[in-house]
C-alpha positions as CSV (number, residue, x, y, z in Angstrom):
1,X,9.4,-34.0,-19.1
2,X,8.3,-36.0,-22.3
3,X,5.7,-35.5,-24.7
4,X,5.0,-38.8,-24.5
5,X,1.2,-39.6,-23.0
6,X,1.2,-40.8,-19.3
7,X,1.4,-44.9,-18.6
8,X,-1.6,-46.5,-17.4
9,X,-4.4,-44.0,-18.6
10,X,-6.8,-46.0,-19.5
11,X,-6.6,-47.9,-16.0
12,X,-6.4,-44.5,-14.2
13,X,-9.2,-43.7,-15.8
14,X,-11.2,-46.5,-14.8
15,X,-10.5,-45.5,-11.7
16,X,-12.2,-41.9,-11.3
17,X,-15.3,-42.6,-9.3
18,X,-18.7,-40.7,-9.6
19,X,-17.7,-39.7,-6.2
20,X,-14.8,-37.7,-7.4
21,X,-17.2,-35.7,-9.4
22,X,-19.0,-34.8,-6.6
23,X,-15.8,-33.5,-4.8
24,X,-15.5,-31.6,-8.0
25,X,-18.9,-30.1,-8.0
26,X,-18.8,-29.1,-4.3
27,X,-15.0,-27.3,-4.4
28,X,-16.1,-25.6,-7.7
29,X,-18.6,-24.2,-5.8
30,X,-17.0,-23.1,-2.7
31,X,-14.8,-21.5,-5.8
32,X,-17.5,-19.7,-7.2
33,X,-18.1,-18.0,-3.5
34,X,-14.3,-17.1,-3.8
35,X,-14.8,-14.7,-6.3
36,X,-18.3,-13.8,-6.1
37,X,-16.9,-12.2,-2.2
38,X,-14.0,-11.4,-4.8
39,X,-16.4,-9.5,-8.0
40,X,-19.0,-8.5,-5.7
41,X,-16.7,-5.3,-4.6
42,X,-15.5,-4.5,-8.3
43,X,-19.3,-4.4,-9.5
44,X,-20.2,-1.8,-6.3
45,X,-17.2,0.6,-6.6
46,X,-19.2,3.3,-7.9
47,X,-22.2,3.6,-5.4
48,X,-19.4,3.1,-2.6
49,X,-17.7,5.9,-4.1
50,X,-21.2,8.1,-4.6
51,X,-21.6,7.4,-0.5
52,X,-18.6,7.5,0.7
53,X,-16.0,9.8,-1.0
54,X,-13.3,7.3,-1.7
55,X,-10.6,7.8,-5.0
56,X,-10.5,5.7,-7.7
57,X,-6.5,5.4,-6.2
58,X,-8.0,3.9,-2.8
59,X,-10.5,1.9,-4.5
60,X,-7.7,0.3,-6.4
61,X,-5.1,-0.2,-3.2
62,X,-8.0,-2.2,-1.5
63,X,-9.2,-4.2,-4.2
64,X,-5.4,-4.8,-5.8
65,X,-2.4,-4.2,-3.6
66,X,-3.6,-4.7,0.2
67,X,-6.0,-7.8,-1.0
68,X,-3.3,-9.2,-3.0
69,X,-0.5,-8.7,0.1
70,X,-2.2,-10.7,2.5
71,X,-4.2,-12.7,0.0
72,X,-0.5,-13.9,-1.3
73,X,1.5,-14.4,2.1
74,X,-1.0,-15.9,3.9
75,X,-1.4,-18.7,0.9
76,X,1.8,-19.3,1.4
77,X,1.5,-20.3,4.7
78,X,-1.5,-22.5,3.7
79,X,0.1,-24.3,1.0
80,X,2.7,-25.2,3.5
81,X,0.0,-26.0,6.2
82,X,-1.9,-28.1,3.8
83,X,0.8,-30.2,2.6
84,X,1.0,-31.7,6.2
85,X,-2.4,-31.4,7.8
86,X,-6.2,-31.7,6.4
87,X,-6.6,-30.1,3.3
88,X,-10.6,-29.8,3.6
89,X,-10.4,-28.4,7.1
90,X,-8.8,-25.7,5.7
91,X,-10.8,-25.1,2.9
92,X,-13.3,-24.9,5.7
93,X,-11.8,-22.3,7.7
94,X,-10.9,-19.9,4.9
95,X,-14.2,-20.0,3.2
96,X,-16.1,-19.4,7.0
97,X,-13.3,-16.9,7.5
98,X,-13.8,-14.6,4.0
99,X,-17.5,-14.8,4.5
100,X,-17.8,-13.3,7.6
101,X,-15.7,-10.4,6.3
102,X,-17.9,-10.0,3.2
103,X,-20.2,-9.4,5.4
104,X,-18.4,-7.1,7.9
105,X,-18.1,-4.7,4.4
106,X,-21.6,-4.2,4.8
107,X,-21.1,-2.1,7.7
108,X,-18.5,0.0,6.6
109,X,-18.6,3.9,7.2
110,X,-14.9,4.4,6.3
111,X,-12.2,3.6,4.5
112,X,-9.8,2.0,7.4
113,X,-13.0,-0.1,8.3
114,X,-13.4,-1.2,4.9
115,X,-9.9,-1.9,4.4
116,X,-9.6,-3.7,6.6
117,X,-12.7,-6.2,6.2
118,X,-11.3,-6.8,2.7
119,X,-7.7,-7.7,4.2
120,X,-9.8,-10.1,6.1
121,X,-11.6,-11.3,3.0
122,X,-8.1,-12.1,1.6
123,X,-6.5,-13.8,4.1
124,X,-9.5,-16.5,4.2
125,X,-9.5,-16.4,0.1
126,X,-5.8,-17.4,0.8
127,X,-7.4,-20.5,1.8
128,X,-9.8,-21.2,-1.1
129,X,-7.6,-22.3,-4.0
130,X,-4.5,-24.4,-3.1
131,X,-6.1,-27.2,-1.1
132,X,-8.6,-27.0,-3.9
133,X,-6.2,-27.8,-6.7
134,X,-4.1,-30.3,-4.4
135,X,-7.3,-32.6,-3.5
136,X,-8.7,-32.6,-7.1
137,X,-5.3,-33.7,-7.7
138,X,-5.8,-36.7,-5.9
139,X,-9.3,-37.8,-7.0
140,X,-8.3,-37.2,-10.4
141,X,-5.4,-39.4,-12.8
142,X,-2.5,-36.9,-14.6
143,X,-4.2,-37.4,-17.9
144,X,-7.4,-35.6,-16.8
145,X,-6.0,-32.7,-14.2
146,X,-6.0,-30.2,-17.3
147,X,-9.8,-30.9,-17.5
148,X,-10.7,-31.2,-13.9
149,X,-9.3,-28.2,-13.2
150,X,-10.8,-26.4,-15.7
151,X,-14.4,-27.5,-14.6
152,X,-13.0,-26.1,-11.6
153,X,-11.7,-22.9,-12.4
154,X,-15.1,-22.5,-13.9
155,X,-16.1,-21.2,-10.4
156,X,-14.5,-18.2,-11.9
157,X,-16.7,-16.9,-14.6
158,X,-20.0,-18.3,-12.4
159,X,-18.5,-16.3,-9.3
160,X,-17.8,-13.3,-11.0
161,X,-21.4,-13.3,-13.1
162,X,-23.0,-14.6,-10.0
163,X,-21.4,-11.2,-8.1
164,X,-22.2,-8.8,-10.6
165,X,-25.9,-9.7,-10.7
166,X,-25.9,-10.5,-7.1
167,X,-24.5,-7.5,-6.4
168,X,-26.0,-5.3,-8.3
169,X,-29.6,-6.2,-8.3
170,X,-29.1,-6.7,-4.6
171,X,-27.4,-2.8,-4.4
172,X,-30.4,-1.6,-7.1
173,X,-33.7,-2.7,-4.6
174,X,-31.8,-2.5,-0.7
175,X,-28.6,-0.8,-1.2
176,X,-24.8,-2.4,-1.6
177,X,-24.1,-2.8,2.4
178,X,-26.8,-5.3,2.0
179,X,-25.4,-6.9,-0.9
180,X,-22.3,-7.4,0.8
181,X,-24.5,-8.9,4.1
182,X,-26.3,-11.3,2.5
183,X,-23.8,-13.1,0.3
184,X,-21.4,-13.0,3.6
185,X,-24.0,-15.1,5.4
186,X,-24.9,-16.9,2.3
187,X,-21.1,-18.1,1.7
188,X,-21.0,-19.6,5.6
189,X,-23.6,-22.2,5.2
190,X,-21.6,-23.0,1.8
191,X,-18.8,-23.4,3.4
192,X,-20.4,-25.7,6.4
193,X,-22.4,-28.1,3.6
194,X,-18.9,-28.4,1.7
195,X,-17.1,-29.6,5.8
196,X,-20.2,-31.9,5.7
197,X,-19.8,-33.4,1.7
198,X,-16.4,-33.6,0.9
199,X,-14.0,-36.5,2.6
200,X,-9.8,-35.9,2.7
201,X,-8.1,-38.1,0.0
202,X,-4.9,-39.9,0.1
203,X,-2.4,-38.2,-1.3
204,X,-0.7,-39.6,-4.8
205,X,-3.9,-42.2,-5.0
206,X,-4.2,-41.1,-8.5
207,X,-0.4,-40.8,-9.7
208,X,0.5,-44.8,-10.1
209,X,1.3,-46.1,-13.8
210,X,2.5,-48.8,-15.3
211,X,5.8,-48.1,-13.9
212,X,5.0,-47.0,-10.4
213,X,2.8,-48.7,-8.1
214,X,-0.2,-47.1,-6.1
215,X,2.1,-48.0,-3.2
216,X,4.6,-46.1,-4.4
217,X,2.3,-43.2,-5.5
218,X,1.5,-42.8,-2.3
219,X,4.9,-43.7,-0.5
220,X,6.3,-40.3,-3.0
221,X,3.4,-38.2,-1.6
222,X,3.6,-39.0,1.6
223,X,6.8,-37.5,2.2
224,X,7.2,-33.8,3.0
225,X,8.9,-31.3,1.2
226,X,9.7,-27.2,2.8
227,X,8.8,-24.5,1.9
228,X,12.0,-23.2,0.4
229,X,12.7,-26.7,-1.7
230,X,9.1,-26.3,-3.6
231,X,9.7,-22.2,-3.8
232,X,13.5,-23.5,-5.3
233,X,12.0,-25.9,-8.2
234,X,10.3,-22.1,-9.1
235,X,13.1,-19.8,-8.8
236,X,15.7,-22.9,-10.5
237,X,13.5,-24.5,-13.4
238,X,12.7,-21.6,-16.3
239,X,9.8,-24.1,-17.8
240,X,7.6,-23.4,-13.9
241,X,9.5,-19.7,-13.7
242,X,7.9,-18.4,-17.0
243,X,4.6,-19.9,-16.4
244,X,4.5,-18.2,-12.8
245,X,5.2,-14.5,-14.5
246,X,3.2,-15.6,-17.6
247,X,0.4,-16.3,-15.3
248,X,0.8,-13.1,-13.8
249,X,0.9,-10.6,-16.5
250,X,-2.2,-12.4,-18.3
251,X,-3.7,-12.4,-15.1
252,X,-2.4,-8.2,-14.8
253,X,-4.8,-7.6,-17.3
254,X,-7.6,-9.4,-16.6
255,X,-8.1,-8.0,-12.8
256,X,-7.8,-4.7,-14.3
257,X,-11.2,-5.5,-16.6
258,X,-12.9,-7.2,-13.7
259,X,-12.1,-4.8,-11.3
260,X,-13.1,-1.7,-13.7
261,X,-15.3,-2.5,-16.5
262,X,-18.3,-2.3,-14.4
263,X,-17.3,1.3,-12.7
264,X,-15.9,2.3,-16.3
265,X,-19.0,1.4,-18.2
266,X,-21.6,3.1,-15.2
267,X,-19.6,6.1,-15.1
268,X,-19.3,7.0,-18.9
269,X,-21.8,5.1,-20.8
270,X,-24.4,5.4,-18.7
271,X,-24.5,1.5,-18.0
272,X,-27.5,0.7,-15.0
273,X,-27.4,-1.7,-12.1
274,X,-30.3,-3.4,-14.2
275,X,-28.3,-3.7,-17.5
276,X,-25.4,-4.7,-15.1
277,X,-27.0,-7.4,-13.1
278,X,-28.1,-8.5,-16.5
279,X,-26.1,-8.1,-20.0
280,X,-22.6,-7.8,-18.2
281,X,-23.5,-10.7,-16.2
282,X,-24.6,-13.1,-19.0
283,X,-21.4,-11.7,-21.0
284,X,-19.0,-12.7,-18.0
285,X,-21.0,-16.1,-17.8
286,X,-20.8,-17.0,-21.1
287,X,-17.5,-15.8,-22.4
288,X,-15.0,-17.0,-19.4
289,X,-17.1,-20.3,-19.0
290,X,-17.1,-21.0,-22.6
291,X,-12.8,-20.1,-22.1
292,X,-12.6,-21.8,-18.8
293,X,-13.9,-25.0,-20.6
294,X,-12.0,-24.8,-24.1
295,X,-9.0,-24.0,-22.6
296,X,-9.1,-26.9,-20.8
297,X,-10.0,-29.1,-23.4
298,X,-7.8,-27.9,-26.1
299,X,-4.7,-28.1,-24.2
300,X,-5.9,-31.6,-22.8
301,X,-5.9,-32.5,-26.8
302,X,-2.9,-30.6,-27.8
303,X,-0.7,-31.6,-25.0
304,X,-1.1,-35.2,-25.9
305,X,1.1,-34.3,-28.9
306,X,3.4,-32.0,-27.1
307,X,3.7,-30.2,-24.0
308,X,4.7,-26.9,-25.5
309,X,1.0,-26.1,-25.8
310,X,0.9,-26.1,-22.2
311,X,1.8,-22.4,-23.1
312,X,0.7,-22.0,-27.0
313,X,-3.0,-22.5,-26.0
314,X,-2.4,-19.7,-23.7
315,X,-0.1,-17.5,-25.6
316,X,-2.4,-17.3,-28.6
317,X,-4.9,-16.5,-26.5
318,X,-3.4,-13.5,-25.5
319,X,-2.5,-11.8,-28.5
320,X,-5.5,-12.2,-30.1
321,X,-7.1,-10.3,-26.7
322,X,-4.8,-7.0,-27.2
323,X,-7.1,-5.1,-30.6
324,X,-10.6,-6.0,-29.0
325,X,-9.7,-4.4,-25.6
326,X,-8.4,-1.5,-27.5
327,X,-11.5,-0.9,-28.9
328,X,-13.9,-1.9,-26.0
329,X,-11.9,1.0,-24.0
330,X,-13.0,3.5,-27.3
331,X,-16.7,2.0,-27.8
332,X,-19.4,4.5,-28.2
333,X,-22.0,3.5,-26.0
334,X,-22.5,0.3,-23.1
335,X,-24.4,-2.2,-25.7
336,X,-21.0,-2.2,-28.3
337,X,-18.8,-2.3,-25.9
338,X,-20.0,-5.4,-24.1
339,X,-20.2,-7.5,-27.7
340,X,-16.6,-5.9,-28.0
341,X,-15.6,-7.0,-24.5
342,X,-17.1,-10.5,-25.0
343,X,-13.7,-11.3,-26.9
344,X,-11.0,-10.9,-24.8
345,X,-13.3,-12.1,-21.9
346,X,-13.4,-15.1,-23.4
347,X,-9.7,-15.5,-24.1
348,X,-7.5,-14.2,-21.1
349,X,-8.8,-16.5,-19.6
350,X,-7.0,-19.1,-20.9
351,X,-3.9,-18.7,-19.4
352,X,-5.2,-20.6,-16.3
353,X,-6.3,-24.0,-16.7
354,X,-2.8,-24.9,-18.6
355,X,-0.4,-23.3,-16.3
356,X,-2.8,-25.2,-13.4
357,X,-2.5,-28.4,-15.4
358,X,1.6,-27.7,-16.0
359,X,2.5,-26.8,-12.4
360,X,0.2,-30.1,-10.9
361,X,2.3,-32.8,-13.4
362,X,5.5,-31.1,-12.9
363,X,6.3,-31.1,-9.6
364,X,6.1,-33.6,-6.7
365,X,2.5,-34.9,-4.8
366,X,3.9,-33.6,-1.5
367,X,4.3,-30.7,-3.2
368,X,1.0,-29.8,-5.2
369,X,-0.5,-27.7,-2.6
370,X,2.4,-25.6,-2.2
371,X,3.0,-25.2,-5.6
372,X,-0.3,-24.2,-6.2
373,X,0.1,-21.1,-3.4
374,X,3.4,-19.7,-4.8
375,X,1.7,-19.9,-8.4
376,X,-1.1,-17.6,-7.0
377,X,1.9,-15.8,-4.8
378,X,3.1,-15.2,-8.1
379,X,0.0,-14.7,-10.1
380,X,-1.6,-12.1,-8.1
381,X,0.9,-10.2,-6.5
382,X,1.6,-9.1,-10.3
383,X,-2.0,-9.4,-11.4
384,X,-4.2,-8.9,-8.5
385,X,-1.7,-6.6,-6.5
386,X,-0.3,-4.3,-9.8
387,X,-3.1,-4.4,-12.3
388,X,-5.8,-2.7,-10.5
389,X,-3.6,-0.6,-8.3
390,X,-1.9,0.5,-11.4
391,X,-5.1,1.6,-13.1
392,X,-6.9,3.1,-10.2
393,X,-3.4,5.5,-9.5
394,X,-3.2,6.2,-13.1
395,X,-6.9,7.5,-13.0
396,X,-7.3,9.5,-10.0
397,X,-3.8,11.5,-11.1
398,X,-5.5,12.4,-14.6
399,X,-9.0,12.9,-13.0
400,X,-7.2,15.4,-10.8
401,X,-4.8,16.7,-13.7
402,X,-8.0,17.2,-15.6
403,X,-10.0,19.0,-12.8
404,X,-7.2,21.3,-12.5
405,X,-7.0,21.7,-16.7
406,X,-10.8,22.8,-16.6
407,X,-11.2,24.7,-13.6
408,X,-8.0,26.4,-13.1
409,X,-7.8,25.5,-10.0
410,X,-5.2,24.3,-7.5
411,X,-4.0,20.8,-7.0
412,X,-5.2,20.6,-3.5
413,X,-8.8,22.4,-4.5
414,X,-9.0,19.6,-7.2
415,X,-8.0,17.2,-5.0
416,X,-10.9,18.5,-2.6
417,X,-13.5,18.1,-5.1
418,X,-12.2,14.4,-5.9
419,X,-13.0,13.3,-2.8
420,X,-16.7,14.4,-2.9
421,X,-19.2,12.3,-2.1
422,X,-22.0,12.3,-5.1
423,X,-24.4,14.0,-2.6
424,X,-21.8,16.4,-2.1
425,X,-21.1,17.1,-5.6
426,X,-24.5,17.7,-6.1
427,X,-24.4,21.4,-3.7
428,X,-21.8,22.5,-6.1
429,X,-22.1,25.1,-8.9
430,X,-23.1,22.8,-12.1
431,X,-20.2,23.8,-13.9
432,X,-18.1,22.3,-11.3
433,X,-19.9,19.2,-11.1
434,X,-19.6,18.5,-15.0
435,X,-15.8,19.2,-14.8
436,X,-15.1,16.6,-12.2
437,X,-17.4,14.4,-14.1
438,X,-16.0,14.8,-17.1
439,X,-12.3,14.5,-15.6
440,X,-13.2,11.4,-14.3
441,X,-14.5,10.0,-16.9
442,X,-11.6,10.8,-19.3
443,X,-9.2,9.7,-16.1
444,X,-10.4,5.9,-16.1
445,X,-11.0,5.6,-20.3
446,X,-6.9,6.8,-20.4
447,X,-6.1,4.7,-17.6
448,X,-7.9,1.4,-19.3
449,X,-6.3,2.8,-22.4
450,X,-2.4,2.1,-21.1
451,X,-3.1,-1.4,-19.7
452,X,-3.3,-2.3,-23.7
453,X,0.5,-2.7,-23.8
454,X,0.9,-5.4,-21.0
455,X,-1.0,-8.1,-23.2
456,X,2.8,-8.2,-24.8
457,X,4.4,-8.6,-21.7
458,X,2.5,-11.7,-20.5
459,X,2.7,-12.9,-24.6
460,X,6.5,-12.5,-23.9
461,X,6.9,-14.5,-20.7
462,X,4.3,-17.4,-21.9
463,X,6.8,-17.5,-25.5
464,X,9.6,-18.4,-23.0
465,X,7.5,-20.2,-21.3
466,X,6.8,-22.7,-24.4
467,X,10.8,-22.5,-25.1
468,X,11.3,-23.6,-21.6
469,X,8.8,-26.5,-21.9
470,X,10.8,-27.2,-25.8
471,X,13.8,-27.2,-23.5
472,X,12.9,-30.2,-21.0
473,X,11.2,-32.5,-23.8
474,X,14.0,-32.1,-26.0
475,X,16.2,-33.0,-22.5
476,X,13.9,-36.2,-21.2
477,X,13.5,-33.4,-17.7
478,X,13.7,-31.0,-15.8
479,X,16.2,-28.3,-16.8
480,X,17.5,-25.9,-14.2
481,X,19.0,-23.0,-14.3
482,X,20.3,-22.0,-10.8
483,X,17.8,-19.1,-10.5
484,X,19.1,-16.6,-12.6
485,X,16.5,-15.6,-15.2
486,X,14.6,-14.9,-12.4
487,X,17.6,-12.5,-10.7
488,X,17.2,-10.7,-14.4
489,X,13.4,-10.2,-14.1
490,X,13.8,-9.0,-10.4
491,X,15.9,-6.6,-11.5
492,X,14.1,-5.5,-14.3
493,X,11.0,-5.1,-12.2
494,X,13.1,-3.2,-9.6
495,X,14.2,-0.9,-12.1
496,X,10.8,-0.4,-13.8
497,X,9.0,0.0,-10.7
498,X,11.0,2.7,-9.3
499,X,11.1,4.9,-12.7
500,X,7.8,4.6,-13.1
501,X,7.1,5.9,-9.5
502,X,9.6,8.3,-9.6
503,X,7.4,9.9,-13.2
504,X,4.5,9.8,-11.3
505,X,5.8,11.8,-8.0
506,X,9.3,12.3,-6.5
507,X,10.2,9.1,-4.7
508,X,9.9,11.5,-1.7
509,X,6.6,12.0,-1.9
510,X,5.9,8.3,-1.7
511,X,7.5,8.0,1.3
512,X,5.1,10.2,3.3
513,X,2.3,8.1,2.7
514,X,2.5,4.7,4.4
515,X,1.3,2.6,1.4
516,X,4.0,4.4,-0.9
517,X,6.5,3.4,1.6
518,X,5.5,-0.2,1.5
519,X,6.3,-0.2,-1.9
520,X,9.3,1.3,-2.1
521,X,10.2,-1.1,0.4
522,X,9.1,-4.1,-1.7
523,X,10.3,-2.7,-4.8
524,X,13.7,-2.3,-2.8
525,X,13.1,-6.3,-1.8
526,X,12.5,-7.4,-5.0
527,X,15.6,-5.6,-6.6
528,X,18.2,-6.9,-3.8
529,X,17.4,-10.6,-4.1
530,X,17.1,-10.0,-7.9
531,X,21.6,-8.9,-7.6
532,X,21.7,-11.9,-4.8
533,X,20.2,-14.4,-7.4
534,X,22.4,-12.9,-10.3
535,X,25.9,-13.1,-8.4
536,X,25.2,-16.3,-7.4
537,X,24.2,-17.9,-11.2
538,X,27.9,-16.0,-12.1
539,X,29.8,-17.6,-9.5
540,X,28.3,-21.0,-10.1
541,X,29.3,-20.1,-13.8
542,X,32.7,-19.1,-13.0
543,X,33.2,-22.1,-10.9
544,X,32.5,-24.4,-13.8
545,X,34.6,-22.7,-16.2
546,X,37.4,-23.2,-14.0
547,X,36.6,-27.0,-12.6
């Protein structure tokens, strides 16, 4: 890697085609249905709750660890599809596919049923992304993928805006099963005009210089490379290793806030679907566009002197973010907190455009797409998968610790009340109905409260992340490693996920419920190939000491 600006800009430039924009415009806004399907849940958890019974800890399994399973392994399989076959044909199908299942929400009665129309919503999300960032990559010239890919990712802040006004304006005059009907069928003929507008490129058209011909370009992309050799250039090179976990961690606590600021600010400041569809709307729009954008500019700028702001830009963000979502989680009333939340909306978003930018230059054509799915393997098994998960655990256990506390009552009775409908709630004695309500309350404010300490671990992993970068500039490329930081972050992980399992409920416990099993069993995964990876960096080691 060199710091050095990329050969043949100016003629690359020359070369971007109005055309190009237009492919630009119509991915971003296949994007923006992404997460609208994505935000659209988040901003109805509490009337889905009020109907039907469910936890804030089954709330947060669908919208975090089941989404993010199937959402993560079946990108993998597109990335690897998508390298070798049309990329727009499977944009296509994924963006038809998670529609449809938006849709099928609507006429959920039950939690399997709507569990399973979200897995469904995943698997075609899994399909939304990748191809995206690999065909913008070849309409667009190295020098300009940080920006393009930030006007893309801007389908982010206008999905999530579009899904809480959507959504809850739509939920406010006709209910939420028709909110999630109409944007279903909405999304569809989206995904049918984008089949209709946007032609396949060739890949590497964009990736000539003065050194390397657009023959060539294209001769580099048009080989194929595995699965495993693309995963390997993660697991091996610390500079795309850190940027993966970086990713993830920033991206921890930013699923967290869009999953539950809505929910958090209905249920204890007395926030309306009105004021929702409205002021949190506008704040979303406003503060991750205007992030989306800058991010994308400033590292465009900064990277032109050095590539270590690849992770800077990011990295600053993120510490700045930790205070204000401190004190949006303590704000007195709705209107404080959203000026309060307007800050860190704006900046954790950052992290993305530049690690999108970093992983596109840094690898090989034939490779984008791939490397674009195990960056969002990576990126939301930690944040999609853990952050609300996390959070929605953490605040059904204190909602029922609390019941318990004010009633003196059993665990099982408390647990009973939990499960209430707000209809339900509603035939109960009113003292009984104000302690739940209060527990709850207090159970999501703590929970939000706890998520303040992993802005330092994704500040952490971006600061190696910028060493990394340091690292190849200083060494004219890639520097590898053999994959063993990422055998000591496995096994970290490993450890850390177990203990803190094991302080919530025996590891017993877990095992009788199927979704606690399935993470034991990853957490088990995770800490097994962790030792593999370890061993094998020593033994390499050893070897060279002794050649």
């Amino acid at each position: 890697m060199s710091d050095a600006a990329t050969p043949g800009a100016t003629s690359a430039s020359e070369r971007t085609k109005p055309y190009a924009w237009l492919v630009l415009f119509m991915l971003a806004f296949i994007y923006i249905f992404n997460f609208l399907d994505r935000q659209l849940m988040s901003v109805l958890i509490q009337p889905i709750k009020a109907d039907l019974g469910f936890t804030d800890e089954q709330m947060g399994y669908m919208t975090g660890f089941w989404f993010a399973l199937f959402y993560t392994g079946f990108g993998v399989i597109v990335g690897f599809l998508a390298d070798r076959t049309s990329r727009r044909n499977i944009l296509f199908a994924g963006a038809f596919l998670w529609s449809i299942f938006t849709a099928l929400c609507g006429f959920a009665k039950d939690y399997p049923t709507m569990l399973v129309s979200r897995i469904g919503v995943g698997v075609g999300e899994a399909a939304g992304a990748p191809p995206s960032y690999s065909i913008i990559s070849d309409y667009f010239p190295p020098h300009r993928r940080a920006q393009a890919l930030a006007l893309f990712s801007l389908g982010v802040p206008f999905g999530q805006a579009a899904g809480v006004a959507f959504g809850a304006k739509i939920d406010g005059i006709w209910g939420w099963e028709t909110a999630f009907i109409s944007i279903g069928i909405a999304g569809a003929v989206a995904a049918v005009l984008m089949l209709l507008i946007v032609r396949e490129p060739k890949r590497g058209a964009m990736d000539h210089s003065a050194t390397v011909t657009r023959e060539q370009a294209e001769a580099t992309a048009a080989e194929k490379s595995g699965f495993f050799e693309t995963f390997w250039e993660f697991i091996n090179r610390p500079a795309l290793l850190w940027a993966a976990l970086g990713c993830g961690f920033s991206a921890f606590v930013g699923y967290v806030a869009l999953t539950w600021n809505a929910a958090f600010m209905q249920r204890t400041m007395a926030l309306s679907s009105d004021d929702t569809a409205l002021w949190y709307a506008s704040m979303l729009l406003v503060s991750m566009g205007l992030g989306t954008w800058v991010s994308g500019a400033l590292t465009d700028f900064l990277a032109k002197r050095s590539k270590v702001w690849y992770a800077l830009v990011p990295g600053i963000a993120m510490g700045l973010s930790a205070p204000f979502w401190y004190f949006f989680v303590m704000a007195p009333n709705w209107q404080t907190a959203l000026v309060i939340l307007s800050a860190p909306t704006f900046l954790t978003i950052m992290y993305l455009a530049p690690a999108l930018a970093l992983i596109q230059n840094s690898v090989k054509p034939s490779q984008r797409t791939m490397a674009g799915a195990i960056l969002l393997m990576v990126l939301n098994m930690i944040g999609l998968g853990g952050g609300p998960t996390l959070a929605g655990a953490m605040s059904s256990n204190i909602t029922l610790a609390g019941i318990v506390e004010r009633l003196g009552i059993s665990a099982t009775e408390a647990g009973a009340l939990a499960k209430m409908t707000a209809a339900q709630l509603k035939e109960q004695p009113a003292e009984i109905a104000a302690a739940v309500s209060a527990a709850s309350n207090h159970g999501l404010q703590t929970a939000l409260l706890w998520i303040t300490p992993f802005y330092a671990v994704a500040v952490f992993f971006i600061l190696l992340e910028a060493f990394a970068i340091h690292r190849e500039v200083k060494a004219g490329g890639p520097v590898r490693d053999g994959g063993a930081r990422l055998g000591i972050v496995l096994l970290a992980m490993g450890v850390a996920g177990f203990t803190a399992m094991y302080l919530m409920k025996p590891l017993g416990v877990w095992f009788a419920d199927w979704m606690g099993a399935t993470q034991i069993v990853l957490l088990a995964l995770a800490t097994g190939f962790g030792l593999l990876l370890c061993f094998k960096a020593l033994g390499r080691r050893n070897a060279a000491a002794t050649a």
